[in-house]
C-alpha positions as a Markdown table, in Angstrom:
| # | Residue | x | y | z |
|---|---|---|---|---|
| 1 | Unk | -4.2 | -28.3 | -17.7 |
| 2 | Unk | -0.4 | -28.8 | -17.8 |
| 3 | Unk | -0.2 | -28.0 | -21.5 |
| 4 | Unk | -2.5 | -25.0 | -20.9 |
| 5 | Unk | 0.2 | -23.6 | -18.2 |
| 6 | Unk | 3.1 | -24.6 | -20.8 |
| 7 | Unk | 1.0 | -22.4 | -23.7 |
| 8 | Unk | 0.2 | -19.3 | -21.0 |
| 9 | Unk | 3.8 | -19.1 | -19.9 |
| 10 | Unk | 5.3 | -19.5 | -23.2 |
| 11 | Unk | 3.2 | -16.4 | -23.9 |
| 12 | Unk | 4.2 | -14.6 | -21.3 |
| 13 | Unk | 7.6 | -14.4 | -21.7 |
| 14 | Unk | 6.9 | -13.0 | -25.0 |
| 15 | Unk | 5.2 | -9.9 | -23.5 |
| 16 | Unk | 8.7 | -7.8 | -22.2 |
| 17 | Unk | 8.6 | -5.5 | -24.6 |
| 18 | Unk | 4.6 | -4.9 | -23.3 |
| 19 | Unk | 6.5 | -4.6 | -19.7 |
| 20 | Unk | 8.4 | -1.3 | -21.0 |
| 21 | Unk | 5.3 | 0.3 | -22.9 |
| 22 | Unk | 3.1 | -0.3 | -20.5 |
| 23 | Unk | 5.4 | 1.2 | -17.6 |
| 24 | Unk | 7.0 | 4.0 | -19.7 |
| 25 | Unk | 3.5 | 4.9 | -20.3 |
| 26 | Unk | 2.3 | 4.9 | -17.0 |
| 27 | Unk | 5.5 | 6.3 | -15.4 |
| 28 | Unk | 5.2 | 9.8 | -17.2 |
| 29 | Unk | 1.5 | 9.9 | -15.9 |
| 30 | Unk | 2.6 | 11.5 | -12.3 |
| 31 | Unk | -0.6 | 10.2 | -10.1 |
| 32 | Unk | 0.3 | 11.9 | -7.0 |
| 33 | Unk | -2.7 | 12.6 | -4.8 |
| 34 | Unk | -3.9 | 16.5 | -4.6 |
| 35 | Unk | -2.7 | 16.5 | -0.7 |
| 36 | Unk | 1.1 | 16.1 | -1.7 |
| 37 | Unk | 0.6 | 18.4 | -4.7 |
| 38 | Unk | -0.4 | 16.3 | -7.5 |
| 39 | Unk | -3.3 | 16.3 | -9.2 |
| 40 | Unk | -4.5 | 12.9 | -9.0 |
| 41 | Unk | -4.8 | 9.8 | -10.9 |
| 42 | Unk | -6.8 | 11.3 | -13.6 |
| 43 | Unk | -3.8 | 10.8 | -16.7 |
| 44 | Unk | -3.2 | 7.3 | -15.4 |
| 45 | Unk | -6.5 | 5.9 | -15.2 |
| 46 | Unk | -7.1 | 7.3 | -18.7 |
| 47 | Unk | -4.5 | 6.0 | -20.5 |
| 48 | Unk | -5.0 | 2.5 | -18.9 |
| 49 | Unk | -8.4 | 2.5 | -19.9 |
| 50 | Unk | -7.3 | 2.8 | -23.6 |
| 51 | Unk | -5.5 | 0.0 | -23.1 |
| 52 | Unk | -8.3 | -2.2 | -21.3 |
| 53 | Unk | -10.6 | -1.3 | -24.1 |
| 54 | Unk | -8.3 | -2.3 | -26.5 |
| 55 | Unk | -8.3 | -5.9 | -24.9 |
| 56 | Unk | -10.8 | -8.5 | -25.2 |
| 57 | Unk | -12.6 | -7.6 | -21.1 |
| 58 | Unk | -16.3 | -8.6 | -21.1 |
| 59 | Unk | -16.5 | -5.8 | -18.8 |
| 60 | Unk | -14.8 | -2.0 | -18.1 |
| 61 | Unk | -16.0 | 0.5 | -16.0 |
| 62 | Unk | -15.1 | 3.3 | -13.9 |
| 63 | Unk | -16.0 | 4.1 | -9.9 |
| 64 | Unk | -15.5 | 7.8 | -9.6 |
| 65 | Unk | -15.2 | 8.9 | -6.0 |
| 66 | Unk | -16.1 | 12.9 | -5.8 |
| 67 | Unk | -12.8 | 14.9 | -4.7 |
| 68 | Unk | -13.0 | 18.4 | -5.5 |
| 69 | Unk | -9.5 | 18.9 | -4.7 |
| 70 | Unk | -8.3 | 16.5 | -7.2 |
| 71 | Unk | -8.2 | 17.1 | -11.5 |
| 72 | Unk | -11.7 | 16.9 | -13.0 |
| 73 | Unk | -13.3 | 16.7 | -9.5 |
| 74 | Unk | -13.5 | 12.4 | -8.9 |
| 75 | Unk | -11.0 | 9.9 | -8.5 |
| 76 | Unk | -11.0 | 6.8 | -10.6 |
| 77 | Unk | -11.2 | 3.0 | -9.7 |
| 78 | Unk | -11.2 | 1.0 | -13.0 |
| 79 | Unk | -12.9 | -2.3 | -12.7 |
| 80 | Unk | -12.5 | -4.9 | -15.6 |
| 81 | Unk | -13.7 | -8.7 | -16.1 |
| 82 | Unk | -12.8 | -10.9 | -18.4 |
| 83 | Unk | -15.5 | -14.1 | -17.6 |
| 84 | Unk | -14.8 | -17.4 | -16.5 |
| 85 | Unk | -16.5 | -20.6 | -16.8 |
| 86 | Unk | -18.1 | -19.8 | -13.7 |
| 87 | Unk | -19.0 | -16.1 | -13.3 |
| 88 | Unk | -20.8 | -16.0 | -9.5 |
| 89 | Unk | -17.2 | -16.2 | -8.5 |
| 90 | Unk | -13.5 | -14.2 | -9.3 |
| 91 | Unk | -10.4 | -14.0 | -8.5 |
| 92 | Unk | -9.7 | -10.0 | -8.0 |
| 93 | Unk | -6.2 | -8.9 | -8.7 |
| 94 | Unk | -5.5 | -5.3 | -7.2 |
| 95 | Unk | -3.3 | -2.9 | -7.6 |
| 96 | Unk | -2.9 | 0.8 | -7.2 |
| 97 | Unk | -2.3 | 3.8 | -9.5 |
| 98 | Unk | -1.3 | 6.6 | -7.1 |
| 99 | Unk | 2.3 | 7.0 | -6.4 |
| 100 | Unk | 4.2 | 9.0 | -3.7 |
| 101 | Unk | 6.2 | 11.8 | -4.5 |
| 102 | Unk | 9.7 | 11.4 | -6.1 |
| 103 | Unk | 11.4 | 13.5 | -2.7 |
| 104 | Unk | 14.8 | 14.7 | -3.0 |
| 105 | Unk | 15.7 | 15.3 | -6.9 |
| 106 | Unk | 19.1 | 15.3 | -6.4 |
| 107 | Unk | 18.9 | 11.6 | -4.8 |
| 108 | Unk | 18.0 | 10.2 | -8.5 |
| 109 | Unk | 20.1 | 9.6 | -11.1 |
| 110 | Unk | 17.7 | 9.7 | -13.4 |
| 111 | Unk | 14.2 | 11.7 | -14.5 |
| 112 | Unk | 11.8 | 9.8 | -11.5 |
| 113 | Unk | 9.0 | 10.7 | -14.6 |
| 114 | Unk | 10.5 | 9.1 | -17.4 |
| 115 | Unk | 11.2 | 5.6 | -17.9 |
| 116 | Unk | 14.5 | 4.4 | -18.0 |
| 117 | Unk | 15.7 | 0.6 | -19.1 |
| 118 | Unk | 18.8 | -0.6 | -18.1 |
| 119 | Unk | 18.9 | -4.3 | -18.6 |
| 120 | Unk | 16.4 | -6.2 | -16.3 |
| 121 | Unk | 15.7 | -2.8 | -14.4 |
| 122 | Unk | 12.9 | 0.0 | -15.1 |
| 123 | Unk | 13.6 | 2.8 | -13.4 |
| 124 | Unk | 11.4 | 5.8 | -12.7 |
| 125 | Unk | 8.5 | 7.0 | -9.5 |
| 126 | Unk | 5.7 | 4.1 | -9.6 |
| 127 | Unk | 7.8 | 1.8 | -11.5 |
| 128 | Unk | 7.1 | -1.1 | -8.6 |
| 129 | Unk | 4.8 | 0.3 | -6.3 |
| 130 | Unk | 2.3 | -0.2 | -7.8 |
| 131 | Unk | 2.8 | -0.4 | -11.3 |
| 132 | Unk | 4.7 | -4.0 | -11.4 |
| 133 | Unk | 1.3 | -5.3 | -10.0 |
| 134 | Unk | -0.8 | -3.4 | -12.2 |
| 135 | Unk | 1.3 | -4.7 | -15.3 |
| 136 | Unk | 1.4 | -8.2 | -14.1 |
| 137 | Unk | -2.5 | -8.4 | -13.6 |
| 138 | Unk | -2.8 | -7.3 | -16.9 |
| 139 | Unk | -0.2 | -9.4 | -18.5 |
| 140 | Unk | -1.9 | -13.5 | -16.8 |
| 141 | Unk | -5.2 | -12.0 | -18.5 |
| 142 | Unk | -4.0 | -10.5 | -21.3 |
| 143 | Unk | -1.9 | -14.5 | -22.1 |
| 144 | Unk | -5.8 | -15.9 | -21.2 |
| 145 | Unk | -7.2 | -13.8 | -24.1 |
| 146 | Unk | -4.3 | -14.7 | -26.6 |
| 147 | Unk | -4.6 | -18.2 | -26.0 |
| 148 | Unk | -8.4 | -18.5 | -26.2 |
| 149 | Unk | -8.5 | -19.2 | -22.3 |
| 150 | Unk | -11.3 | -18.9 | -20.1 |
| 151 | Unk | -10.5 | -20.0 | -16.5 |
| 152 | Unk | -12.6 | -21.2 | -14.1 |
| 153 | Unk | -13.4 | -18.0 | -12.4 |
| 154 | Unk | -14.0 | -14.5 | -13.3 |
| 155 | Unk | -11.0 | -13.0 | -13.7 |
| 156 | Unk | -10.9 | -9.4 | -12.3 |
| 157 | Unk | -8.5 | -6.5 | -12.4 |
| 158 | Unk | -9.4 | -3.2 | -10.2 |
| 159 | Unk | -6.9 | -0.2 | -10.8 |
| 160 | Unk | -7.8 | 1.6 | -7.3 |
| 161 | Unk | -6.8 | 5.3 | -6.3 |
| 162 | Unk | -5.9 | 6.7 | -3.1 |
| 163 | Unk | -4.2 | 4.2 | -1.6 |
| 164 | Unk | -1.1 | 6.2 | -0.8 |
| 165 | Unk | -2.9 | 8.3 | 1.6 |
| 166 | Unk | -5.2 | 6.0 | 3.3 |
| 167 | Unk | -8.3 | 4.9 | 0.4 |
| 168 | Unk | -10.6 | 7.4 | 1.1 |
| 169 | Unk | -11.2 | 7.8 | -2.4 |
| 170 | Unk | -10.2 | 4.1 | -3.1 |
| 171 | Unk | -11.1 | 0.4 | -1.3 |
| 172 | Unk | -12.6 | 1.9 | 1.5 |
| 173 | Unk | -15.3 | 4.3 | -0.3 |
| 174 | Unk | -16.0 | 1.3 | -2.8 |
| 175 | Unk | -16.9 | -1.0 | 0.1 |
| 176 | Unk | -18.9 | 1.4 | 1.4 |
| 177 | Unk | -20.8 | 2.6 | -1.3 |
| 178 | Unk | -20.3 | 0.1 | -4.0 |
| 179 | Unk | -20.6 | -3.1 | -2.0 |
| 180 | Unk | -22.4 | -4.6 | -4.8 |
| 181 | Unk | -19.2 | -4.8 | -6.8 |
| 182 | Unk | -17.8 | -8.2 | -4.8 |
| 183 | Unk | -19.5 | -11.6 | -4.9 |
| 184 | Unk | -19.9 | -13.4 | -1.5 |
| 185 | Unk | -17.0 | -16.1 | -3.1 |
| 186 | Unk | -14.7 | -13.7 | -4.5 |
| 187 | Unk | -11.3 | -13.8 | -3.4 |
| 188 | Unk | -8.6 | -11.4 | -3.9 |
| 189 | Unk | -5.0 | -11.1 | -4.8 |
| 190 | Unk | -3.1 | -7.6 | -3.6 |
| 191 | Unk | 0.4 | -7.5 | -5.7 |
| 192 | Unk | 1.8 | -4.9 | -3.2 |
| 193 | Unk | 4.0 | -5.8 | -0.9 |
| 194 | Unk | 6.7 | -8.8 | -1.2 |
| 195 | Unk | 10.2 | -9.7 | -0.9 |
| 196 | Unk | 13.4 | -10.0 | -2.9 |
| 197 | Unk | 13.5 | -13.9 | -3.0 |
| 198 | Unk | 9.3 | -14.1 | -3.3 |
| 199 | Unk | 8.6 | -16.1 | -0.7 |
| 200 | Unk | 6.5 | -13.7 | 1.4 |
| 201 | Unk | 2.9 | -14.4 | 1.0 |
| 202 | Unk | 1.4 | -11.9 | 3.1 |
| 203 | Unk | -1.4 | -12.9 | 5.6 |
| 204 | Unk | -1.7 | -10.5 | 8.5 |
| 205 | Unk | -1.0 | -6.4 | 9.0 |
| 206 | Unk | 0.2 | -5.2 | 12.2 |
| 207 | Unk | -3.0 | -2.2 | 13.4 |
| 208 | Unk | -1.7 | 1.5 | 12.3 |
| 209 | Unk | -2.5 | 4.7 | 13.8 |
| 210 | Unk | -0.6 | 8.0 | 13.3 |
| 211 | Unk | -0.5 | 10.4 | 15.8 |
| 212 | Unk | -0.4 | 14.2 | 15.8 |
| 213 | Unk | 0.8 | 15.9 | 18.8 |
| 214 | Unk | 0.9 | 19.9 | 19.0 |
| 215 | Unk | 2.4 | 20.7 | 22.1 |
| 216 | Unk | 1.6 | 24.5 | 23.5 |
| 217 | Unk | 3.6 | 26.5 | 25.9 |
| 218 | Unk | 4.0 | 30.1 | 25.8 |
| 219 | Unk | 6.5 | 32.0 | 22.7 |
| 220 | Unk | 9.7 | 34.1 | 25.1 |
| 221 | Unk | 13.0 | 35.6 | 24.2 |
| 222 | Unk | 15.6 | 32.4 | 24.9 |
| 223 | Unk | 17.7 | 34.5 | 27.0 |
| 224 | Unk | 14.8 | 35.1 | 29.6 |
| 225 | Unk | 13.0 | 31.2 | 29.6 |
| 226 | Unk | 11.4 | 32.4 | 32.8 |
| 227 | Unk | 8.7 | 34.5 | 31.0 |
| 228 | Unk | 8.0 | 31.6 | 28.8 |
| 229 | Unk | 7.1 | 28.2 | 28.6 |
| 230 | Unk | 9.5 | 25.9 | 26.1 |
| 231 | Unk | 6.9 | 23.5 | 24.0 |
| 232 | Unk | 10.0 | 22.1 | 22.3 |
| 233 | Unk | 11.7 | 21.2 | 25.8 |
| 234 | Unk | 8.0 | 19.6 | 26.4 |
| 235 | Unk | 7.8 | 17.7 | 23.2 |
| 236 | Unk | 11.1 | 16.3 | 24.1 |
| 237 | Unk | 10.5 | 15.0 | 27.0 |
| 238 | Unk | 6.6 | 13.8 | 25.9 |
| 239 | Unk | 8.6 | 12.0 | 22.5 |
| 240 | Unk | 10.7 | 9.8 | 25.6 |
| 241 | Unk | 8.1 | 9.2 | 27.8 |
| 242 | Unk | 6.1 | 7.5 | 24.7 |
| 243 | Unk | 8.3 | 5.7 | 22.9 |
| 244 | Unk | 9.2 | 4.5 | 26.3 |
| 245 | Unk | 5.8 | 3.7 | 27.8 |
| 246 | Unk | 4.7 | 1.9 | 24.2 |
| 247 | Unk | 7.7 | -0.4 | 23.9 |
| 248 | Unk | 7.2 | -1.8 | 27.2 |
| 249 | Unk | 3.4 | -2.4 | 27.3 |
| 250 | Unk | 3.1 | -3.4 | 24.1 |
| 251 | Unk | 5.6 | -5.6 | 24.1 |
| 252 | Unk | 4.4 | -9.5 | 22.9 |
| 253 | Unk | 5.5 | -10.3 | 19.8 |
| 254 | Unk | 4.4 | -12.5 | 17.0 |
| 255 | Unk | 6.4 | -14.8 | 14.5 |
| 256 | Unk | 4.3 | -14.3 | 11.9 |
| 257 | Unk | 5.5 | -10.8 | 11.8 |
| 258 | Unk | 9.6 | -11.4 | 12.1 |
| 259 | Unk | 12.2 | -9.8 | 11.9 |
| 260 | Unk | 9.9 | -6.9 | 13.4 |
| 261 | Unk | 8.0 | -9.0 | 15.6 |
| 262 | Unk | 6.5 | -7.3 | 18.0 |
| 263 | Unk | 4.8 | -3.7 | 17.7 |
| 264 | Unk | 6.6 | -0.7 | 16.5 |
| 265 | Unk | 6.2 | 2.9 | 17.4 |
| 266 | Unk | 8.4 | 5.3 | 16.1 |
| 267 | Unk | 8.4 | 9.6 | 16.0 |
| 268 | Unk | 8.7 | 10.7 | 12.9 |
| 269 | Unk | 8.0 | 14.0 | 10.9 |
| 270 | Unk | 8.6 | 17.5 | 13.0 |
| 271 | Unk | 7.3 | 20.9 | 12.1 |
| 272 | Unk | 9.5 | 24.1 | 12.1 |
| 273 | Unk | 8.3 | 26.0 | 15.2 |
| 274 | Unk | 10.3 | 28.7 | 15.0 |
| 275 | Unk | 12.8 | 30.2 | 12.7 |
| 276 | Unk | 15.6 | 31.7 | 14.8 |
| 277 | Unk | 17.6 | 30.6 | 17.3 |
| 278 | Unk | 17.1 | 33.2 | 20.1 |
| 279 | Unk | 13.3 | 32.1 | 20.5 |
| 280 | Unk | 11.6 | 29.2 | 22.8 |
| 281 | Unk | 8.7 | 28.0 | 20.8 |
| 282 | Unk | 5.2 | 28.4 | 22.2 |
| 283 | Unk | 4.1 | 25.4 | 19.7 |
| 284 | Unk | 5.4 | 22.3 | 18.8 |
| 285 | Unk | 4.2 | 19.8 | 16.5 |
| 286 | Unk | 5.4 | 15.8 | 15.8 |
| 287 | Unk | 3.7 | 12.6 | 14.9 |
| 288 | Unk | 4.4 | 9.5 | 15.9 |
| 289 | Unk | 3.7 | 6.0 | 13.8 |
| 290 | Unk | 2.3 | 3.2 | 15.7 |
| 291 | Unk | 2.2 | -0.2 | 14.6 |
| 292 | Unk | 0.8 | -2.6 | 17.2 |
| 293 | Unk | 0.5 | -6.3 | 16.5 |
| 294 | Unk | -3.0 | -7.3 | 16.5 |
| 295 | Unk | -3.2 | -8.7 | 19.6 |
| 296 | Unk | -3.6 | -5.4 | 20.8 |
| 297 | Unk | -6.6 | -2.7 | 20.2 |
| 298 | Unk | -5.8 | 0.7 | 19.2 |
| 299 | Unk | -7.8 | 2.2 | 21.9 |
| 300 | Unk | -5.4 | 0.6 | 24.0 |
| 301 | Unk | -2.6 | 2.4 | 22.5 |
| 302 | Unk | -4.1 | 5.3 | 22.7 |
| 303 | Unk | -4.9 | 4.9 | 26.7 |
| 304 | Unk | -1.2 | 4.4 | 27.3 |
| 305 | Unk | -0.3 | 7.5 | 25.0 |
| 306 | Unk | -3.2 | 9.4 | 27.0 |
| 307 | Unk | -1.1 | 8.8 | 30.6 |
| 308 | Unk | 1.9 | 10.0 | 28.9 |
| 309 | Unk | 0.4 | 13.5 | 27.8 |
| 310 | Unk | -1.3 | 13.5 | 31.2 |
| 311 | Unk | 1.9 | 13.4 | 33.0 |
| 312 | Unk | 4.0 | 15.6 | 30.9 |
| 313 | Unk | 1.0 | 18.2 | 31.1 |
| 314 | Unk | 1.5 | 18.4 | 34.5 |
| 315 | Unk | 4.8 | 18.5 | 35.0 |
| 316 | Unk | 5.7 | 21.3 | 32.0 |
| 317 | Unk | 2.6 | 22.8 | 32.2 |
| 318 | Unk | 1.5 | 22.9 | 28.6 |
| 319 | Unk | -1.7 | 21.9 | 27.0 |
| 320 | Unk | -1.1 | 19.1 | 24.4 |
| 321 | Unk | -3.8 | 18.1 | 21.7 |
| 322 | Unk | -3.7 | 14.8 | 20.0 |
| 323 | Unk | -5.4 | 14.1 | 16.6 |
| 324 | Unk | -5.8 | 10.7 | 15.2 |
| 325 | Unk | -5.0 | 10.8 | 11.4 |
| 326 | Unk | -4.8 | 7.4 | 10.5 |
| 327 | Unk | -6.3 | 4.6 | 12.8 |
| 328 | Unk | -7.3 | 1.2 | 11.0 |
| 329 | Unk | -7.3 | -2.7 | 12.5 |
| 330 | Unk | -7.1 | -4.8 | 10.8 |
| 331 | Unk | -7.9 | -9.1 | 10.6 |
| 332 | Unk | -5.7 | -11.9 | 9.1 |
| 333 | Unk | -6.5 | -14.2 | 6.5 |
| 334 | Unk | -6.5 | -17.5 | 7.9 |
| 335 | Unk | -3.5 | -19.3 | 6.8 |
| 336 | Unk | -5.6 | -22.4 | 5.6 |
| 337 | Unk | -7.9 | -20.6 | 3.3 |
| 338 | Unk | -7.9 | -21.2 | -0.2 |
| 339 | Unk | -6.8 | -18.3 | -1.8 |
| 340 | Unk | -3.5 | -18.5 | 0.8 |
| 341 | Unk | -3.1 | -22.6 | -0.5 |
| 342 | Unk | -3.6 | -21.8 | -3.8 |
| 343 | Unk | -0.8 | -18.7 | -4.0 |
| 344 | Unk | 1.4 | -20.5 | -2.0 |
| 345 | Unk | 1.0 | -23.3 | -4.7 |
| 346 | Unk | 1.5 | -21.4 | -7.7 |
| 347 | Unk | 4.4 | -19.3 | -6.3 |
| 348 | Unk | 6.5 | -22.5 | -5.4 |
| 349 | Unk | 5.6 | -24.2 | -9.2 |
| 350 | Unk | 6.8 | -20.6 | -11.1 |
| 351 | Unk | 10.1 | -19.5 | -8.9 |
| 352 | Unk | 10.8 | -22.8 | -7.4 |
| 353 | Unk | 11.1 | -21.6 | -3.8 |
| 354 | Unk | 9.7 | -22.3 | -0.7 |
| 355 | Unk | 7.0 | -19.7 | 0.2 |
| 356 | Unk | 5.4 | -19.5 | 3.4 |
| 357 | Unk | 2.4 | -17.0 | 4.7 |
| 358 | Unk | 3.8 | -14.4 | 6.7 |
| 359 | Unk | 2.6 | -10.9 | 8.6 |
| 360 | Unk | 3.7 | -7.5 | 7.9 |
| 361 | Unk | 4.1 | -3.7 | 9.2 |
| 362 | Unk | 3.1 | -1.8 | 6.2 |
| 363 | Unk | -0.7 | -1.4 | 5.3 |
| 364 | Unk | -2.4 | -2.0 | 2.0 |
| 365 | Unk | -5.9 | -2.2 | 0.5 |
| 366 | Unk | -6.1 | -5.9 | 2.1 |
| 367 | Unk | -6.7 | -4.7 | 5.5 |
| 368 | Unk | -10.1 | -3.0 | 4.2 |
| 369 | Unk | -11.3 | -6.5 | 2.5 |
| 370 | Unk | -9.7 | -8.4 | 5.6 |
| 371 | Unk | -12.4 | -6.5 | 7.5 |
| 372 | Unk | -15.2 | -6.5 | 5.3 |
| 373 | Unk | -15.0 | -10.5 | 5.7 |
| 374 | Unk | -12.8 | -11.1 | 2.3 |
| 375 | Unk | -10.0 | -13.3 | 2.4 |
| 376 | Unk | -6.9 | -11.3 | 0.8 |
| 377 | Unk | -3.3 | -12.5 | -0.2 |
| 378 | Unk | -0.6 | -9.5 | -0.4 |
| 379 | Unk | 1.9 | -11.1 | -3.3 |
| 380 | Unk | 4.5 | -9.8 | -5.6 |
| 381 | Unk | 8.1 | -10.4 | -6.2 |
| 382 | Unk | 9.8 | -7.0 | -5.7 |
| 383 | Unk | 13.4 | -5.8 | -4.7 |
| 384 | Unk | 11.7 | -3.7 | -2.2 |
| 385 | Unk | 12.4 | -0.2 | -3.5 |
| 386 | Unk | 8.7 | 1.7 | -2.6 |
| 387 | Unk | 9.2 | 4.9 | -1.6 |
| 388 | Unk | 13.0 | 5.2 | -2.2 |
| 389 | Unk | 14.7 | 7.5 | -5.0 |
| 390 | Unk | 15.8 | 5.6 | -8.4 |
| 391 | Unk | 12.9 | 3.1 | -7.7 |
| 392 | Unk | 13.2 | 0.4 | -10.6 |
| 393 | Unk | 10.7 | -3.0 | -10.9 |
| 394 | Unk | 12.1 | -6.0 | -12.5 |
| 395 | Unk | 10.7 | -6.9 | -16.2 |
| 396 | Unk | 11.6 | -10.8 | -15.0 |
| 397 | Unk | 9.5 | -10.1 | -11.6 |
| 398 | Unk | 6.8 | -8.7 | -13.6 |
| 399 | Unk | 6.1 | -11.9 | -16.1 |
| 400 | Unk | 7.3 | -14.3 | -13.3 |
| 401 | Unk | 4.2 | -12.7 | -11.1 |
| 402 | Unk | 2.0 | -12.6 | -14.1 |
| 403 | Unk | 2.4 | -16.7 | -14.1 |
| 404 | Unk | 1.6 | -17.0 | -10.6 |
| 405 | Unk | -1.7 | -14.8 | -11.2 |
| 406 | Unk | -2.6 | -17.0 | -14.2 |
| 407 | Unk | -1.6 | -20.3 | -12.2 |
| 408 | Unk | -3.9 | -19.5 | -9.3 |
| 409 | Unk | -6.9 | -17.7 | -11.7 |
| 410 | Unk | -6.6 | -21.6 | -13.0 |
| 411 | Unk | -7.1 | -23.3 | -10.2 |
| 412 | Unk | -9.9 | -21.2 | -8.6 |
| 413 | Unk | -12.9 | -24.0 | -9.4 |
């Protein structure tokens, strides 16, 4: 087994210049979902299946999930195995292929849809989230398929869509209708979320639920308030009384989730109400984001934000509706299961750390096979750049992840 290790990493760190083809590539493929104006992942998911097919996979296919809003009507999940000795069970890296939006141009020094290398840094939009874990799944099986390697266990790759916006068209539409696609002993490996130093092996996700509030009053002239009713002044106060409220009920907190411990609950986005000065809105729209530990139910979040509208109702008089966009629990992996031992192992033997399993704010895909009774690890080494402007992934990152893929694929028996 050790010289088998030896032979797989010596082949991966032969594969950098596969790093920059495969990310320039997919980087000037734009998967931005239809909602935030893309078109979907359509380009991507084609151009990565011409590479799979190219590879030695016993298996390739394609879940299309019907959107009519996105190109050619469907978004993609890829879904390819290469066998191992034992094929009633795998080890499922996932990663996926849409991206957010690049934002403010002007923030990036460079073209956010064209690849740029500048030493150990790729830049461009996707570049690390997801695309290091893409590339890195591909990269341990691609080494396995060099050498003449066949681990233990399946080894399985699924390229998933729509997880940007909440895997509609993704995990969650798979599970439902394609719950034949997972064996009862898989167990799965999410290279999306991580730290600078790679010791984060994430375990646990705090619940999320975004809130939409529209607050409505009545539209006046601002110099004569009395024949209106201010939804903004409402809002304001309502924006107080809840971050308030939510702070202090939900207030335990959990070490598994440091430095952000305990729940968070933050307003966010707000809508233009109106567009001059001398008016008092009639409307007012904001959102909050709520992140309770999970120790706490949603529903019990959404009782205490429920008292809150009650009171600021009566006091401004307005009417405010609430609308749910995003509301998902989640359940941990337990600390002691095997996939957890077995990342935690490999992650120590390739960056010589000490990793340790730990809870986070953000969501991914694991949440869904959390509660679908799958036990799911959240693992990559990443500088932490998601979302921002001049994103970049690390080529060393990238191969040092695509050992610790291969490392734990080997000792899945």
């Amino acid at each position: 087994m050790e010289n088998t290790e030896k032979e797989l990493f010596k082949k991966i760190d032969t594969y950098k210049q596969t790093v920059i083809d495969l990310q320039t590539n997919m980087i000037a493929c734009p998967a931005v979902a239809p909602s935030q104006g893309g078109k979907g992942e359509g380009a991507k998911a084609a151009y990565l299946l011409s590479v799979l097919k190219q590879m030695k996979f016993d298996e390739v296919s394609v879940i299309n999930i019907k959107d009519p809003s996105a190109e050619g009507g469907v978004r993609p999940n890829i879904v390819a195995k290469y066998y191992g000795e034992n094929k009633k069970k795998a080890l499922w890296v996932m990663a996926h292929m849409d991206v957010v939006p690049p934002g403010d141009l002007a923030l990036w020094k460079t073209d956010p849809y064209k690849a740029v290398v500048k030493g150990d840094k790729i830049y461009g939009r996707g570049s690390e989230d997801n695309q290091q874990g893409i590339v890195s799944g591909l990269l341990a099986v691609k080494a396995m398929m060099d050498c003449g390697v066949r681990p233990p266990c399946t080894y399985a790759l699924l390229f998933n869509a729509d997880e940007e916006i909440g895997s509609t068209f993704g995990i969650a539409a798979i599970l439902k209708k394609h719950p034949k696609t997972f064996g009862k002993e898989d167990i799965f490996l999410v290279p999306d979320g991580g730290n600078p130093d790679g010791t984060m092996v994430e375990v646990a996700e705090k619940n999320m639920l975004w809130l939409k509030f529209t607050v409505s009053g009545k539209q006046a002239h601002a110099s004569l308030p009395h024949m209106g009713n201010n939804a903004h002044r409402a809002s304001a106060h309502l924006i107080v009384r809840l971050d308030e409220a939510l702070h202090k009920k939900f207030n335990k907190k959990d070490k598994l989730f440091a430095p952000e411990s305990a729940g968070t609950f933050e307003p966010t986005k707000h809508e233009a109400n109106v567009p001059n000065v001398n008016t008092i809105p009639g409307t007012d729209v904001f959102y909050f984001d709520c992140r309770a530990i999970p120790c706490y139910k949603n529903k019990e979040v959404l009782d205490e934000v429920a008292k809150a509208v009650k009171a600021v109702e009566k006091e401004f008089k307005v009417k405010v509706k609430v609308e749910q966009l995003i509301a998902e629990e989640s359940k941990a992996t337990d600390k002691n299961a095997e996939v957890v031992k077995l990342t935690v192992a490999a992650v120590k033997s390739v960056y010589k750390n000490t990793p340790r399993p730990m809870g986070v704010g953000g969501g991914t895909v694991a949440s869904f096979l959390r509660n679908a009774g799958y036990p799911a690890v959240v693992y990559c080494k990443v500088d932490d750049l998601a979302h921002q402007p001049n994103e970049y992934s690390s080529i060393k990152n990238t191969l040092g992840d695509a050992k610790v893929f291969v490392l734990v694929s080997l000792n899945f028996k």
